[in-house]
N, C-alpha and C positions, 0 to 999 in steps of 0.2 A: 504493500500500500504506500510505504514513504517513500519507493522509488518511482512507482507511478502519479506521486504528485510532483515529482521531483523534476520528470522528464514532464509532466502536463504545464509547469511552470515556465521550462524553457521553451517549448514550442510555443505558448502564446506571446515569449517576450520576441522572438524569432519572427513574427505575424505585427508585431505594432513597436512603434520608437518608441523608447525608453522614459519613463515616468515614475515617479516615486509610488513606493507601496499603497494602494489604495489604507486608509487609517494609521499609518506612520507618522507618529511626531517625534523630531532629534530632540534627545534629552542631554542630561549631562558625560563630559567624555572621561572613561574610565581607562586608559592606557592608550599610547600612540606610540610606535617604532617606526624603521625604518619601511618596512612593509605593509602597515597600513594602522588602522586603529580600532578601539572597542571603544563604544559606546551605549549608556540606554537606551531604549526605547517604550515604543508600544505599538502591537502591530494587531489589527482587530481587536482591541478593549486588555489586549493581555501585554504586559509588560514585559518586557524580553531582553536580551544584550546582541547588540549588531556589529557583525567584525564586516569591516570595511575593508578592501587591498587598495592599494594604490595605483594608478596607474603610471607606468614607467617613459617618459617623456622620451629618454634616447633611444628608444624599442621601435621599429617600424611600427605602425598600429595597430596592422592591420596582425604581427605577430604576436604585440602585447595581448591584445583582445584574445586569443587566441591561446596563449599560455595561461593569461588569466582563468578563464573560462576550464580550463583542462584541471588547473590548481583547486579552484574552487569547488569543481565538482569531485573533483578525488578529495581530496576536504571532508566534505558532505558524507561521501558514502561511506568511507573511514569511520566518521563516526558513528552510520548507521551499523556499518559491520561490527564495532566491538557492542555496540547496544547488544545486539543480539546474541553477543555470547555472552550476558549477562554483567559484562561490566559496565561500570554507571561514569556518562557523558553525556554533555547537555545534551537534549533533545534539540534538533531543528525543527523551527515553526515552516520557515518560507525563504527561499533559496530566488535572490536576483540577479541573474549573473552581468547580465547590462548597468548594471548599477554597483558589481561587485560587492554584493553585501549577501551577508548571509544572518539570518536575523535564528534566534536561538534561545532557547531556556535560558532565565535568570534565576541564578542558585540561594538568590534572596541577600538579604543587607548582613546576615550575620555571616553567611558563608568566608571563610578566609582562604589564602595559599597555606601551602607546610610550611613556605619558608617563613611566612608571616608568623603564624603559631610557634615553631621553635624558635623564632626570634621572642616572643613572648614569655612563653614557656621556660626560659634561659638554662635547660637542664636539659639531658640525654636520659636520665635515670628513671625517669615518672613512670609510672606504671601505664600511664596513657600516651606517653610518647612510645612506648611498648607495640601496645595495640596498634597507633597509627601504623608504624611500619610493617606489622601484621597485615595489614588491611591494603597496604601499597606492594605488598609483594604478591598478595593474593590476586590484586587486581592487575598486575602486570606478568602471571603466570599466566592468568586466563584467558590474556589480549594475545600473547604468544605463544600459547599452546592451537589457537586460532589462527597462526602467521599473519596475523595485522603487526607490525613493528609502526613505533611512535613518532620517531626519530629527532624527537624534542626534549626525551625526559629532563624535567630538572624539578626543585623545589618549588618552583613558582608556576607548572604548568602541572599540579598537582594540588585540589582542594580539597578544603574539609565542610562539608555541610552538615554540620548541630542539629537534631536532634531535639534540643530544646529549643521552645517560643524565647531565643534573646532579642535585644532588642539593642542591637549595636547601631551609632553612626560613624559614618567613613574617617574614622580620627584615630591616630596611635593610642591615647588611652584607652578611648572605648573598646578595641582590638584585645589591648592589655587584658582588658575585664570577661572578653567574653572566653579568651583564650583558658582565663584561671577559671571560669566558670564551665566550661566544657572540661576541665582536669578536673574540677571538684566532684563533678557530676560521675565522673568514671566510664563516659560512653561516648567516645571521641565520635560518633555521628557516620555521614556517610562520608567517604572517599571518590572523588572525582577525578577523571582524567580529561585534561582539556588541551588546547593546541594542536591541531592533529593540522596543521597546514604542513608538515614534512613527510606524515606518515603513506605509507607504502604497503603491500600485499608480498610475504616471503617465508619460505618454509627454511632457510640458508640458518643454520646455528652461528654464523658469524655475525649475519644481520642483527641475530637476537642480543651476541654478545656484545654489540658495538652499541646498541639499546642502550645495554644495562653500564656499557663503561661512560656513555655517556652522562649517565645519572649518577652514578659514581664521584666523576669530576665535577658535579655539579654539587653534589651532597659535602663533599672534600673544602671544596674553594667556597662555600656558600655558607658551610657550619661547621668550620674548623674544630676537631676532636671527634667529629662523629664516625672513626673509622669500624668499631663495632657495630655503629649501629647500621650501617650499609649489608656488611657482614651479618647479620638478624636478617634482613632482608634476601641476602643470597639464601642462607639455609631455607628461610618458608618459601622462598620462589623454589627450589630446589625438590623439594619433596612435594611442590600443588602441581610443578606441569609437565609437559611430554619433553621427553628427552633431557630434563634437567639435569641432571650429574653431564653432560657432554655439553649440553651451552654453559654451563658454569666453568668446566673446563676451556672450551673456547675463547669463554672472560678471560681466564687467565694470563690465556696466549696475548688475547689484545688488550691486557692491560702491561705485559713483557713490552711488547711492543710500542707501545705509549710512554715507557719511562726509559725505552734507548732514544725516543726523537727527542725528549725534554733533554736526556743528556747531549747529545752528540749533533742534534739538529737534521 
């Protein structure tokens, strides 16, 4: 069904020039990079979060359009594909590729990143910094026991949605409170994977191990001291999916690999 609305959406923008979402109004902007931006919205009465691409000015146009459109819908279907293997990523409302937006479930005002929460949290030891990584290795055994690879993992393209009704605003303190309020509670909520604009289709144990050393250097340079707790994360990945003792061994090789370029260039 969501790929038949997916392909029904592009055929009618293919049929008429380019217009904004019938009921879209731009809200406030929630991140902007090199590649494009996230912002609120609301698209038919329901509030949502819109990632925007940019489009690339020294690209012939007629190839940017072109590359866009190819990015965007492997995007899309990426995240429908791990949907359905049970791991939890925003849902897509409605897919404009002449407009390059992709409008998408908003995980609500309390939801945070990991990196955000361990930054809160200022501790590896908690018994709920525990479970999160429980919960992130579970969910990145099931995307790759699936051959979806991510190819973005890091702390920041990883969420935690509460569980409990808080009632956070966009401010480091509030962040603070709700972070030690999700600890106290003992039920770090759901686990989200987001950013899938790199992600790809591959069954290759190198692919998966390059995944994981990716997030690795991310966890590494992002939360200096967490080298165990990466390590918690190999082992439950390790025992939840297909062929884990051999992509874990293939980590090995391409983490070998990774610290002769650091030396040697």
């Amino acid at each position: 069904i969501f790929i038949s609305r997916l392909k029904m959406v592009e055929q009618q923008q293919q049929q008429q020039q380019p217009e904004p979402v019938c009921g879209a109004q731009k809200q406030p902007l929630l991140s902007q990079g090199a590649e494009g931006r996230l912002f609120l919205s609301d698209v038919f009465g329901q509030k949502c979060v819109v990632k925007e691409r940019f489009s690339k000015k020294y690209r012939v146009p007629a190839l940017d359009e072109k590359l866009s459109r190819s990015r965007i819908l492997q995007e899309v279907k990426s995240m429908d594909r791990v949907r359905r293997m049970g791991v939890l990523a925003p849902g897509v409302y409605l897919v404009d590729v002449n407009e390059r937006k992709i409008y998408m479930e908003y995980l609500g005002d309390e939801a945070m990143t990991v990196k955000h929460f361990l930054y809160q949290i200022g501790t590896f030891d908690h018994p709920i910094v525990i479970q999160l990584v429980e919960k992130i290795a579970q969910s990145l055994a099931a995307m790759h026991s699936g051959d979806s690879i991510h190819g973005d993992l890091t702390t920041s393209n990883i969420m935690i949605k509460p569980r409990l009704p808080l009632d956070r605003q966009m401010s480091g303190e509030s962040c603070k409170m709700t972070a030690q309020e999700i600890a106290a509670s003992g039920d770090i909520g759901d686990v989200y994977l987001i950013d899938f604009g790199l992600s790809f289709v591959s069954g290759k144990l190198e692919d998966k191990a390059v995944d994981f050393y990716v997030l690795k250097r991310a966890f590494i340079s992002t939360h200096p001291g967490s080298e165990e707790l990466f390590e918690r994360i190999m082992t439950t990945y390790r025992a939840k999916t297909n062929k884990g003792l051999q992509i874990v061994e293939k980590y090995r090789e391409v983490e070998k690999r990774g610290r002769k370029r650091e030396c040697f260039g």
